[in-house]
PDB file of N, CA, C and O in Angstrom:
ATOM      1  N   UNK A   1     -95.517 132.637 196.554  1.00  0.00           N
ATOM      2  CA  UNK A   1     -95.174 132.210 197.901  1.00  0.00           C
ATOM      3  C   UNK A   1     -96.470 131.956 198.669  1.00  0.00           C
ATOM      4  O   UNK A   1     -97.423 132.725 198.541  1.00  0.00           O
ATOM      5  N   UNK A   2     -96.514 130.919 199.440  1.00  0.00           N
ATOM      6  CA  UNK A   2     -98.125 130.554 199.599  1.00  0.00           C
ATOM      7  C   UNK A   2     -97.674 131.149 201.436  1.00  0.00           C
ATOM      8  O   UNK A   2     -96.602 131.526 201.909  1.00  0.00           O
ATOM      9  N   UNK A   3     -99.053 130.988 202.050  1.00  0.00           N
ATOM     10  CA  UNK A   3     -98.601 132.205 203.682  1.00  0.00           C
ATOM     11  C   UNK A   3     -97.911 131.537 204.386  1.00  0.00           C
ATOM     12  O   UNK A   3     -97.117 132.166 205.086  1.00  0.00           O
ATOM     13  N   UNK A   4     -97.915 130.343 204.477  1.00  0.00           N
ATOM     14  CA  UNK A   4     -97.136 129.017 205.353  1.00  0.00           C
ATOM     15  C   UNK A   4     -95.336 129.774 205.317  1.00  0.00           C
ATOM     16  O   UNK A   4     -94.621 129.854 206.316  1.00  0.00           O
ATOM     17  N   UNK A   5     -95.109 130.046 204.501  1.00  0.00           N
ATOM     18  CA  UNK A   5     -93.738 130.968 203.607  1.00  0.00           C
ATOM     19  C   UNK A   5     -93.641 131.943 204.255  1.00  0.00           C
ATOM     20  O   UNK A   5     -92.787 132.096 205.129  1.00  0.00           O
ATOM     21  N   UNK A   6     -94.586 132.854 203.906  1.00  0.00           N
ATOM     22  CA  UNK A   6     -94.322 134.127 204.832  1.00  0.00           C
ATOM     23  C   UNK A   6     -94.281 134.316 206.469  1.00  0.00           C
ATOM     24  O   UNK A   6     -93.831 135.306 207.046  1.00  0.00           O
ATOM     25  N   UNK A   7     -94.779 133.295 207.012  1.00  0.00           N
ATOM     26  CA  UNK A   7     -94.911 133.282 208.506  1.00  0.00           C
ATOM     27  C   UNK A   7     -93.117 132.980 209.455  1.00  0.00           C
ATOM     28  O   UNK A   7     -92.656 133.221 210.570  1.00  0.00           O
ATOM     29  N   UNK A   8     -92.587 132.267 208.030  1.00  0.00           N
ATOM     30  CA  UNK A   8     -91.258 131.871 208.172  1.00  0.00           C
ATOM     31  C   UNK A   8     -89.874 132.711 207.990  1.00  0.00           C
ATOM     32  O   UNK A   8     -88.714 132.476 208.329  1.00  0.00           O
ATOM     33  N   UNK A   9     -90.636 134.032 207.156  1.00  0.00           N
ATOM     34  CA  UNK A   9     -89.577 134.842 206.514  1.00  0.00           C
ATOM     35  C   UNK A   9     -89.328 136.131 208.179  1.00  0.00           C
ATOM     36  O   UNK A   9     -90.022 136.507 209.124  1.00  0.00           O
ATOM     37  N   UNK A  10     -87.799 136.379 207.616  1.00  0.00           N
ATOM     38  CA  UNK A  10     -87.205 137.533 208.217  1.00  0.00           C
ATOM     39  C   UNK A  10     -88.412 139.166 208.298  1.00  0.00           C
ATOM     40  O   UNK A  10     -88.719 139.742 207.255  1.00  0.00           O
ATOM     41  N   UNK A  11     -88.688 139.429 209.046  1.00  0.00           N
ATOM     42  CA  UNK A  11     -89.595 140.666 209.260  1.00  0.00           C
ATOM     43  C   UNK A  11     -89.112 141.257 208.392  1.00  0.00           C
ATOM     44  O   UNK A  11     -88.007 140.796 208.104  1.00  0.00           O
ATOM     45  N   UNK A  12     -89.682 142.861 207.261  1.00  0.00           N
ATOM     46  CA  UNK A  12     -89.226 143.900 206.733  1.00  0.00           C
ATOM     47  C   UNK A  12     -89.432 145.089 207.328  1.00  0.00           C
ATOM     48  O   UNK A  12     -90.033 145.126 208.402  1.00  0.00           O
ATOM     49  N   UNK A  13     -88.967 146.232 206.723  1.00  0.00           N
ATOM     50  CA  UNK A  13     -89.592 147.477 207.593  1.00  0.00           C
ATOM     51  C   UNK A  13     -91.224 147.506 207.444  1.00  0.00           C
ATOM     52  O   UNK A  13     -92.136 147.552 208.269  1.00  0.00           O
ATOM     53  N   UNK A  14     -91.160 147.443 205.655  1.00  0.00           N
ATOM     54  CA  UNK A  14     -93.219 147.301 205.505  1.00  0.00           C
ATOM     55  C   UNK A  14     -93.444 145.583 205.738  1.00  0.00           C
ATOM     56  O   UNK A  14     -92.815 144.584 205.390  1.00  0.00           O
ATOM     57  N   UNK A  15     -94.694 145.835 206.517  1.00  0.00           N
ATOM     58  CA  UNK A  15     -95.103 144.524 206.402  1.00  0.00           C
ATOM     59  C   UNK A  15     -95.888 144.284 204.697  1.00  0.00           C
ATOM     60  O   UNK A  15     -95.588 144.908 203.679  1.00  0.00           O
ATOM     61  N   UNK A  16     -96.724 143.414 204.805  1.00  0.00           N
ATOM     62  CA  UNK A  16     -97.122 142.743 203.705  1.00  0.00           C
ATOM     63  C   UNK A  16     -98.276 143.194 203.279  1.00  0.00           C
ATOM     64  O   UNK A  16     -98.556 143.053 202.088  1.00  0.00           O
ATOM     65  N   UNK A  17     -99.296 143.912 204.283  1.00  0.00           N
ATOM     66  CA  UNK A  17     -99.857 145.215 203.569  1.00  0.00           C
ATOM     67  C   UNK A  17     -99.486 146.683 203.245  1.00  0.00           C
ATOM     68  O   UNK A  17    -100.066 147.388 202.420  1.00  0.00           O
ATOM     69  N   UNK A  18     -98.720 146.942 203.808  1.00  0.00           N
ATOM     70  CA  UNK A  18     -97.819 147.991 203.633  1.00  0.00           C
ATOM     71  C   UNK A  18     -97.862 149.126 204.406  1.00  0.00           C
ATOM     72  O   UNK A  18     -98.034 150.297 204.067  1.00  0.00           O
ATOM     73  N   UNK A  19     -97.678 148.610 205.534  1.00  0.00           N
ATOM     74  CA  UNK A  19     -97.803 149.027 206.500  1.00  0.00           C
ATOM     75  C   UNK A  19     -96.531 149.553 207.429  1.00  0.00           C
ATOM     76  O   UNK A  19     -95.611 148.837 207.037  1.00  0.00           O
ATOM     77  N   UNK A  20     -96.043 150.356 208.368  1.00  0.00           N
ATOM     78  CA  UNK A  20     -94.841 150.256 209.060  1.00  0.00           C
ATOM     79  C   UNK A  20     -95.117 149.145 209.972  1.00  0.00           C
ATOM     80  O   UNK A  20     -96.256 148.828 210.314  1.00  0.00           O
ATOM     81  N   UNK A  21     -93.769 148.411 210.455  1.00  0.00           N
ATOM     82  CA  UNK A  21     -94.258 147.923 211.779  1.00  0.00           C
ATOM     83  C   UNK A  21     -94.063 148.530 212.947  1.00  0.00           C
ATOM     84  O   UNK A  21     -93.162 149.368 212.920  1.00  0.00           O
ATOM     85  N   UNK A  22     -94.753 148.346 214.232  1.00  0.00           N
ATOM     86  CA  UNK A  22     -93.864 149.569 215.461  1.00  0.00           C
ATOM     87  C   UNK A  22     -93.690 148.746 216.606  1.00  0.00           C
ATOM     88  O   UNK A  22     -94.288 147.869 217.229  1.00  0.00           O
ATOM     89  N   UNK A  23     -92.565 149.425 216.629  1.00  0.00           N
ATOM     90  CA  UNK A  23     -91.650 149.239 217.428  1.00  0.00           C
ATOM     91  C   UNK A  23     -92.452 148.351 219.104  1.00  0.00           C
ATOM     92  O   UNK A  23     -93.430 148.618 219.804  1.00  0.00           O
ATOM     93  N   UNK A  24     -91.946 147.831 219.121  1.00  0.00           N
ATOM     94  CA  UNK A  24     -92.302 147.345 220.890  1.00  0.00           C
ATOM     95  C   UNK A  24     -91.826 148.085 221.836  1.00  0.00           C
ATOM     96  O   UNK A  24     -90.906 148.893 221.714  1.00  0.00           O
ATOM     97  N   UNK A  25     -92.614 147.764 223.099  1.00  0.00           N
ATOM     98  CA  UNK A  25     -91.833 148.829 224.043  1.00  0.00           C
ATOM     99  C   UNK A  25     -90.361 148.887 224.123  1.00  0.00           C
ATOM    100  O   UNK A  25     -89.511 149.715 223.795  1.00  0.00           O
ATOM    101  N   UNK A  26     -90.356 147.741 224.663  1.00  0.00           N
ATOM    102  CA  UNK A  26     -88.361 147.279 224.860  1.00  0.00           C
ATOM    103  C   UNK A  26     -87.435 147.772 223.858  1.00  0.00           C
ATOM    104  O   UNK A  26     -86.363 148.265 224.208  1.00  0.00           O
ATOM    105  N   UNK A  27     -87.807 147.666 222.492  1.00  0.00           N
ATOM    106  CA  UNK A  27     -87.028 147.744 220.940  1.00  0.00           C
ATOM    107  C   UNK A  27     -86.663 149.626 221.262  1.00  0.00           C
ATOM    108  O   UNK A  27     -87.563 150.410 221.562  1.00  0.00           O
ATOM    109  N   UNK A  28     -84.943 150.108 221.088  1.00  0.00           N
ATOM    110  CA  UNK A  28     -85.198 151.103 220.960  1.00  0.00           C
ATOM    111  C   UNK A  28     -85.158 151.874 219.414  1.00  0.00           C
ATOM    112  O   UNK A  28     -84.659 151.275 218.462  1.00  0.00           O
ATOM    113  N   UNK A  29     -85.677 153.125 219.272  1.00  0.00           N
ATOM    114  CA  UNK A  29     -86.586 153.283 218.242  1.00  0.00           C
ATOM    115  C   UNK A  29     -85.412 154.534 217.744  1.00  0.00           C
ATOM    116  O   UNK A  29     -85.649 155.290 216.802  1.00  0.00           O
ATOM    117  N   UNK A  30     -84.307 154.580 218.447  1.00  0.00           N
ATOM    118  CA  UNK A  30     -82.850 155.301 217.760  1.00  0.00           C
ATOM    119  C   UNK A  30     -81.655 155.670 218.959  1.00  0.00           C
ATOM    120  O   UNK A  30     -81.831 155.467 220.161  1.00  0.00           O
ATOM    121  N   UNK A  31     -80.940 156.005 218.614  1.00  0.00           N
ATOM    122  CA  UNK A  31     -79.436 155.670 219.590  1.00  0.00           C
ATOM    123  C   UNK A  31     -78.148 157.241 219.373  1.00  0.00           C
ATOM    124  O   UNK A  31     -77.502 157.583 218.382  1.00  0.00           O
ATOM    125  N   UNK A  32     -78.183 157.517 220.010  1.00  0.00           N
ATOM    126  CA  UNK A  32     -77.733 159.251 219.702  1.00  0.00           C
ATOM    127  C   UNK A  32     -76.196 158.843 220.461  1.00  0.00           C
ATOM    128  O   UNK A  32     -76.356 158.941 221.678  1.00  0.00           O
ATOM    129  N   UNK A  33     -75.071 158.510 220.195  1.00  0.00           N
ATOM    130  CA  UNK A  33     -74.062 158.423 220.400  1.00  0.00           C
ATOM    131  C   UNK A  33     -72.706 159.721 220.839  1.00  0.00           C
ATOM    132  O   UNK A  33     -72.642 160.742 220.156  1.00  0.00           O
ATOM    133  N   UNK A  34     -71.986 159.556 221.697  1.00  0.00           N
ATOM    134  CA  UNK A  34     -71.822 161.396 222.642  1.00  0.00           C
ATOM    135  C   UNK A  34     -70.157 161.294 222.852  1.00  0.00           C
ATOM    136  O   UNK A  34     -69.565 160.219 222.758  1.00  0.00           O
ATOM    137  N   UNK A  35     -69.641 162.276 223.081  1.00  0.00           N
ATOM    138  CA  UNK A  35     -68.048 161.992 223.123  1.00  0.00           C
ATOM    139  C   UNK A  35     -68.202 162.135 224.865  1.00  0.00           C
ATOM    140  O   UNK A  35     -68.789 162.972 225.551  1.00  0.00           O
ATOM    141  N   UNK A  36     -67.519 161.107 225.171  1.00  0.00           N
ATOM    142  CA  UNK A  36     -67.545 160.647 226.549  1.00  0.00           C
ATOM    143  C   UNK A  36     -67.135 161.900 227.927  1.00  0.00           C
ATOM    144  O   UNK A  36     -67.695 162.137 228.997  1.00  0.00           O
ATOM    145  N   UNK A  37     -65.957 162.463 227.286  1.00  0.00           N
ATOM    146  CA  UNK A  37     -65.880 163.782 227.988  1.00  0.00           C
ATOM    147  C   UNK A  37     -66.819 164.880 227.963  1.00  0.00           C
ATOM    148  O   UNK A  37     -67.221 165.318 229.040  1.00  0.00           O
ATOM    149  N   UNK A  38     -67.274 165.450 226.735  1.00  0.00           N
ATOM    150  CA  UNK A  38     -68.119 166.606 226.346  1.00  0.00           C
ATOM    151  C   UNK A  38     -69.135 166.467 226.250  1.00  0.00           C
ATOM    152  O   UNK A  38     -69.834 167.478 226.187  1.00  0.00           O
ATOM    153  N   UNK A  39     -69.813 165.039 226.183  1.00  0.00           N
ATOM    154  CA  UNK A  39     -71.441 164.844 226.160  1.00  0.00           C
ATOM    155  C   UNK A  39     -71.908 165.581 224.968  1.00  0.00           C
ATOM    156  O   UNK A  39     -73.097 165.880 224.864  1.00  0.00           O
ATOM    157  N   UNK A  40     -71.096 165.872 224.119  1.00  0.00           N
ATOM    158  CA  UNK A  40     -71.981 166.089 222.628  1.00  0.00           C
ATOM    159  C   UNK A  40     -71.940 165.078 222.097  1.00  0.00           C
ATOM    160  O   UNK A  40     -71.108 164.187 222.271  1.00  0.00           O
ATOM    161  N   UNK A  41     -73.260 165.098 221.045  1.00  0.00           N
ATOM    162  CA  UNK A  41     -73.916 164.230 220.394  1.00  0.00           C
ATOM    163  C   UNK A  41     -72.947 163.993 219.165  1.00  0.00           C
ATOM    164  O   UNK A  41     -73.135 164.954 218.419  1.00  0.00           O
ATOM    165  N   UNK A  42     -72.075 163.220 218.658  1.00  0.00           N
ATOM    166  CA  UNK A  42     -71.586 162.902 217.934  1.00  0.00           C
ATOM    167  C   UNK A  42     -72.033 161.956 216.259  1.00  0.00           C
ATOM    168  O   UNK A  42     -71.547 161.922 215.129  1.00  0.00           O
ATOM    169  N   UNK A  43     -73.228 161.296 216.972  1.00  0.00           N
ATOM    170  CA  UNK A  43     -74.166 160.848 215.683  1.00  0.00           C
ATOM    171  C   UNK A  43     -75.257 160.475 216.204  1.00  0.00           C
ATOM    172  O   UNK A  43     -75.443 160.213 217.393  1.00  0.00           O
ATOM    173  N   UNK A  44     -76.177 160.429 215.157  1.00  0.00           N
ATOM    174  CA  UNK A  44     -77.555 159.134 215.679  1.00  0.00           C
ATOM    175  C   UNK A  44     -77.563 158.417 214.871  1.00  0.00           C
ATOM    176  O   UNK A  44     -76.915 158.433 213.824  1.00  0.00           O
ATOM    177  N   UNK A  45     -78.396 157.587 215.293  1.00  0.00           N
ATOM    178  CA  UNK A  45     -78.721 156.200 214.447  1.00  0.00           C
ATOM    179  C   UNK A  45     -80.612 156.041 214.866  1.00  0.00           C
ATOM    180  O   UNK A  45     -81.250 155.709 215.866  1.00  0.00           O
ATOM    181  N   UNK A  46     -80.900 156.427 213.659  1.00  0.00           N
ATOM    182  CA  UNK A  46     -82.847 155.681 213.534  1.00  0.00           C
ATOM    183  C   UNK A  46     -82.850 154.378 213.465  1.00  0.00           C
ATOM    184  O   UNK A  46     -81.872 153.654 213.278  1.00  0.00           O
ATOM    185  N   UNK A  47     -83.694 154.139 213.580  1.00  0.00           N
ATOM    186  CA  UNK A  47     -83.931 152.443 213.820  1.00  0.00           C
ATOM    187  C   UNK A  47     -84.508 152.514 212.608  1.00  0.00           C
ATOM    188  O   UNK A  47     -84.917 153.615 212.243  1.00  0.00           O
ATOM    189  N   UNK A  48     -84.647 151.444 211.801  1.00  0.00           N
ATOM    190  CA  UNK A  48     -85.159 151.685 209.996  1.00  0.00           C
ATOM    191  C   UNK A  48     -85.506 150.455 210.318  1.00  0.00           C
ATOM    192  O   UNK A  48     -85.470 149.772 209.294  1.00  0.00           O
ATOM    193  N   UNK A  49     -85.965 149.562 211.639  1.00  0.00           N
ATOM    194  CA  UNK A  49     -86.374 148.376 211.296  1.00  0.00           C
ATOM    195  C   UNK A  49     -88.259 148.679 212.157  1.00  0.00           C
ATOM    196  O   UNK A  49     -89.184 147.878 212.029  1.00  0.00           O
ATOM    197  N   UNK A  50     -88.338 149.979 212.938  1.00  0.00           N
ATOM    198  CA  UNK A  50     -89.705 149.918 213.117  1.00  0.00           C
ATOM    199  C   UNK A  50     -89.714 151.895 213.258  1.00  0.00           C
ATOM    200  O   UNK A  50     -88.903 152.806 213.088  1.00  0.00           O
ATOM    201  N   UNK A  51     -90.948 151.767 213.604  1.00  0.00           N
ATOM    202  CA  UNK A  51     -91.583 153.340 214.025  1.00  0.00           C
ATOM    203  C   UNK A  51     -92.312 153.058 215.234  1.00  0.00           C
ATOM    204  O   UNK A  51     -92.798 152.053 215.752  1.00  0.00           O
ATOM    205  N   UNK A  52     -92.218 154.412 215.539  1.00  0.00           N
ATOM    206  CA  UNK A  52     -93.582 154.567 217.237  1.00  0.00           C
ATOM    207  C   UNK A  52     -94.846 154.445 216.762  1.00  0.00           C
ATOM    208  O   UNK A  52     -95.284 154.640 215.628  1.00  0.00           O
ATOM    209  N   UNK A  53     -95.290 154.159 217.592  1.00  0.00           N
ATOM    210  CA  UNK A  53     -96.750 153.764 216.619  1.00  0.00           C
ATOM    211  C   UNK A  53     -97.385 155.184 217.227  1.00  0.00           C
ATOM    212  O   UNK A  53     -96.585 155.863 217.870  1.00  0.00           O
ATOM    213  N   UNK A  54     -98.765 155.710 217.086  1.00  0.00           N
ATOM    214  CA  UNK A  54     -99.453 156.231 217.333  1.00  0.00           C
ATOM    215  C   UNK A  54     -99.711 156.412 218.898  1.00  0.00           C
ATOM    216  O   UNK A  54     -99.896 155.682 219.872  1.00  0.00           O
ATOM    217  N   UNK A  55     -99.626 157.753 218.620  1.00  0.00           N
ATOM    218  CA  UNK A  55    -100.021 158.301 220.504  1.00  0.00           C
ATOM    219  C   UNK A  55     -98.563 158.190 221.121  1.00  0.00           C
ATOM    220  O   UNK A  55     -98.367 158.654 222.244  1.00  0.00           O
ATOM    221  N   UNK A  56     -97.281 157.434 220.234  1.00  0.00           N
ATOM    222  CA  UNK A  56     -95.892 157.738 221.348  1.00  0.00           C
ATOM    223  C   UNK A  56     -95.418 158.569 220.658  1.00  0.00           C
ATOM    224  O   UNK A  56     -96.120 158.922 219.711  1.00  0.00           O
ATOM    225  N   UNK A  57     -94.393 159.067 220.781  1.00  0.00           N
ATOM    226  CA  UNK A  57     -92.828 159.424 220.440  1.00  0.00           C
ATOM    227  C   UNK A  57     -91.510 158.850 220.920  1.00  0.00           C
ATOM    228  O   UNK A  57     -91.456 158.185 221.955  1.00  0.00           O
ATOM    229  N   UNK A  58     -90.339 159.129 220.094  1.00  0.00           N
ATOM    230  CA  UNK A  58     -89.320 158.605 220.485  1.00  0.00           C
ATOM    231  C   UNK A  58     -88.416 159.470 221.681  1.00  0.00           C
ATOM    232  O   UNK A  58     -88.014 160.634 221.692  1.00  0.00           O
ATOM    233  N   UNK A  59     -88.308 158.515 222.533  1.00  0.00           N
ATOM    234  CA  UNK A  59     -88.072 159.983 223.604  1.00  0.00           C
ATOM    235  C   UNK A  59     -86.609 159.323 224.322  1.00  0.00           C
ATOM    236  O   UNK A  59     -86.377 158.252 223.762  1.00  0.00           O
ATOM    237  N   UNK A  60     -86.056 159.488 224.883  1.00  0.00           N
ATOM    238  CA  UNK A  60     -84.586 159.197 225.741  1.00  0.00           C
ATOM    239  C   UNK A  60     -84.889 158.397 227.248  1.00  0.00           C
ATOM    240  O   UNK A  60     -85.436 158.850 228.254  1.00  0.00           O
ATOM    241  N   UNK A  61     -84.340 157.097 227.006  1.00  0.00           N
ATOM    242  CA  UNK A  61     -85.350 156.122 228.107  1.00  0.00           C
ATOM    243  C   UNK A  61     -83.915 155.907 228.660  1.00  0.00           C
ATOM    244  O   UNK A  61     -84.110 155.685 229.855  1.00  0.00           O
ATOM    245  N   UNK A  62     -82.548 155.851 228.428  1.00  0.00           N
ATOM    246  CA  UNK A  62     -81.639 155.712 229.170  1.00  0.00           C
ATOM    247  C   UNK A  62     -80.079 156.231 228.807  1.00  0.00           C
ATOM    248  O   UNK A  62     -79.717 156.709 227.732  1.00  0.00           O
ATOM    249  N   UNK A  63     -79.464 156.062 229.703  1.00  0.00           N
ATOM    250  CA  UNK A  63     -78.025 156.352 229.184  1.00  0.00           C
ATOM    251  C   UNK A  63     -77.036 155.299 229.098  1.00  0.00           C
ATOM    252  O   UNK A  63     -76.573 154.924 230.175  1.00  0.00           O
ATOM    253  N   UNK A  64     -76.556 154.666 227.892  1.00  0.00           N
ATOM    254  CA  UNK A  64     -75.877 153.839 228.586  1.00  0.00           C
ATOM    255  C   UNK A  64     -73.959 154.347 228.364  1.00  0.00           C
ATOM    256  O   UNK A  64     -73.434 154.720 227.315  1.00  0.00           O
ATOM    257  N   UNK A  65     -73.420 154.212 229.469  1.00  0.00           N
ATOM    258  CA  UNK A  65     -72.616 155.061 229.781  1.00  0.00           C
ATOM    259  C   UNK A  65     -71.122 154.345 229.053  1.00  0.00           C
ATOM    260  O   UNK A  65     -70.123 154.742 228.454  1.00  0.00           O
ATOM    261  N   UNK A  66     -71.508 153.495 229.375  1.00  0.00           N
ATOM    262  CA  UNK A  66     -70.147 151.798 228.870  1.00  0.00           C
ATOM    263  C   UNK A  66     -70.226 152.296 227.220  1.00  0.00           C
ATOM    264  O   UNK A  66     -69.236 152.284 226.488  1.00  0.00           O
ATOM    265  N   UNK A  67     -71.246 152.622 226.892  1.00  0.00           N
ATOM    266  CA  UNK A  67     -71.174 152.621 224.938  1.00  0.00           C
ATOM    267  C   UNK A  67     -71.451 154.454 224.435  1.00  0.00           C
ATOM    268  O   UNK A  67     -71.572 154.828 223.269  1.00  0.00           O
ATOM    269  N   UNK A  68     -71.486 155.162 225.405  1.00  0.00           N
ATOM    270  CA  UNK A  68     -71.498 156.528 225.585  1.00  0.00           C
ATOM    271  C   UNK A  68     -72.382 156.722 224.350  1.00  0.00           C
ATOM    272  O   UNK A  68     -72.108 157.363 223.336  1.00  0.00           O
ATOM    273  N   UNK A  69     -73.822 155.842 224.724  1.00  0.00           N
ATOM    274  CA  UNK A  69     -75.023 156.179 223.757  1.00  0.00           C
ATOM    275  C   UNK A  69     -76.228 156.483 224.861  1.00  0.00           C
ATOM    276  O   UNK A  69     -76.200 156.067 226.020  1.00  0.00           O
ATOM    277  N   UNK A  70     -77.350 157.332 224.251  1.00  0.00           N
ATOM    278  CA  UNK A  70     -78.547 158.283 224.966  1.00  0.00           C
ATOM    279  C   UNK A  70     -79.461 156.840 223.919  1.00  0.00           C
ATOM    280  O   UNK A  70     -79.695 156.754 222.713  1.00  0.00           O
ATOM    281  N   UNK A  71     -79.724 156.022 224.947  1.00  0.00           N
ATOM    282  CA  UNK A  71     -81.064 154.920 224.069  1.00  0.00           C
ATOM    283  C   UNK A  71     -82.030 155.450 224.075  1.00  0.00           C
ATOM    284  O   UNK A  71     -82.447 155.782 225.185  1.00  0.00           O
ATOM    285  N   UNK A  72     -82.927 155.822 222.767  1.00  0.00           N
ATOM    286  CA  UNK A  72     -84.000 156.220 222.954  1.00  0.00           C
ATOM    287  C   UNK A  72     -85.986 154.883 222.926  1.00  0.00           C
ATOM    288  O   UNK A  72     -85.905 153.864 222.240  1.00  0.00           O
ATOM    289  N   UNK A  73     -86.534 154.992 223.224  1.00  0.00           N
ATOM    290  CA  UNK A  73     -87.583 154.166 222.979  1.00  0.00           C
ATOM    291  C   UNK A  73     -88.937 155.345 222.629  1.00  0.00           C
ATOM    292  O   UNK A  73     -89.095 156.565 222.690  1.00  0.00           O
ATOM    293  N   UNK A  74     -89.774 154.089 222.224  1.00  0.00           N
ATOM    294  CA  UNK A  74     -91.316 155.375 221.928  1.00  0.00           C
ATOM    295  C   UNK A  74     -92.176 154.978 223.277  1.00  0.00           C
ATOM    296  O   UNK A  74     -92.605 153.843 223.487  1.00  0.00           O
ATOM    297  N   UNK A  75     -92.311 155.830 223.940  1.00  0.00           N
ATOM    298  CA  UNK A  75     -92.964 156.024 224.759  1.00  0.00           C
ATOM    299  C   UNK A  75     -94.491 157.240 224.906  1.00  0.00           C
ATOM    300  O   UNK A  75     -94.442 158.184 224.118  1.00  0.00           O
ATOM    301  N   UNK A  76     -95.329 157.202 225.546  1.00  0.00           N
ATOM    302  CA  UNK A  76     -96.288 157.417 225.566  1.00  0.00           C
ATOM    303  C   UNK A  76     -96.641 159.278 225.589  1.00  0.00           C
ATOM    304  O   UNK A  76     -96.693 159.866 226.669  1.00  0.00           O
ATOM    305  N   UNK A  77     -96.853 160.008 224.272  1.00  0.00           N
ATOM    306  CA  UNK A  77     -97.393 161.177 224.443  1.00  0.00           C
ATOM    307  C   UNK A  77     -98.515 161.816 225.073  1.00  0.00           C
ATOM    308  O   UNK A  77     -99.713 161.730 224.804  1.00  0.00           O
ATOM    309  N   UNK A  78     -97.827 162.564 226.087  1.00  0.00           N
ATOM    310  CA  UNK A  78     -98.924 163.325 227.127  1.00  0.00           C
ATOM    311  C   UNK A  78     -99.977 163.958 226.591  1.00  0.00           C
ATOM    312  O   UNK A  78     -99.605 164.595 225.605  1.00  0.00           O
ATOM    313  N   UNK A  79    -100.999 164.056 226.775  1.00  0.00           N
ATOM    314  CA  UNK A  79    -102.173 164.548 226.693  1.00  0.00           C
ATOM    315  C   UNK A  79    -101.832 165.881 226.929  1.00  0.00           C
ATOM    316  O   UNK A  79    -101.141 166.250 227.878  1.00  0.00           O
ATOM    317  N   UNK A  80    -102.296 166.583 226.100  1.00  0.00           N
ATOM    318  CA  UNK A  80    -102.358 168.433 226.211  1.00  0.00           C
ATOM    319  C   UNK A  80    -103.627 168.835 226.293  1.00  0.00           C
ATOM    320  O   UNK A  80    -103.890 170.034 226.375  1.00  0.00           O
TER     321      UNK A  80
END
């Protein structure tokens, strides 16, 4: 496959050195799903299409209430 090819193809989880790719800010990075009355966590879901890159974690950036899921994104680890 010559690179002209690869510039065209569908992203993987590893890129082409073998690498993870990470996640963008916006992209969330897993999705914790809750029973609408009890607010327990009923499942999650990882994102298997990126990772946080270095210096974030995946942390709880919103609620969305309509799909009774906790969106999480990687956001920026505090300095200790």
């Amino acid at each position: 496959m010559n690179p002209e090819e690869e510039e065209n193809e569908t992203p993987s989880f590893k890129s082409t050195r073998g690498t993870s790719i990470i996640c963008a800010p916006q992209t969330p990075c897993a999705w914790y799903i809750y029973n609408a009355y009890s607010k327990v966590i009923s499942s999650n879901i990882t994102n298997s299409y990126c990772v946080c890159g270095p210096g974030t974690t995946c942390e709880i950036s919103e609620n969305d209430e309509t799909g009774n899921t906790y969106i999480y994104r990687c956001r920026e680890t505090p300095e200790s």
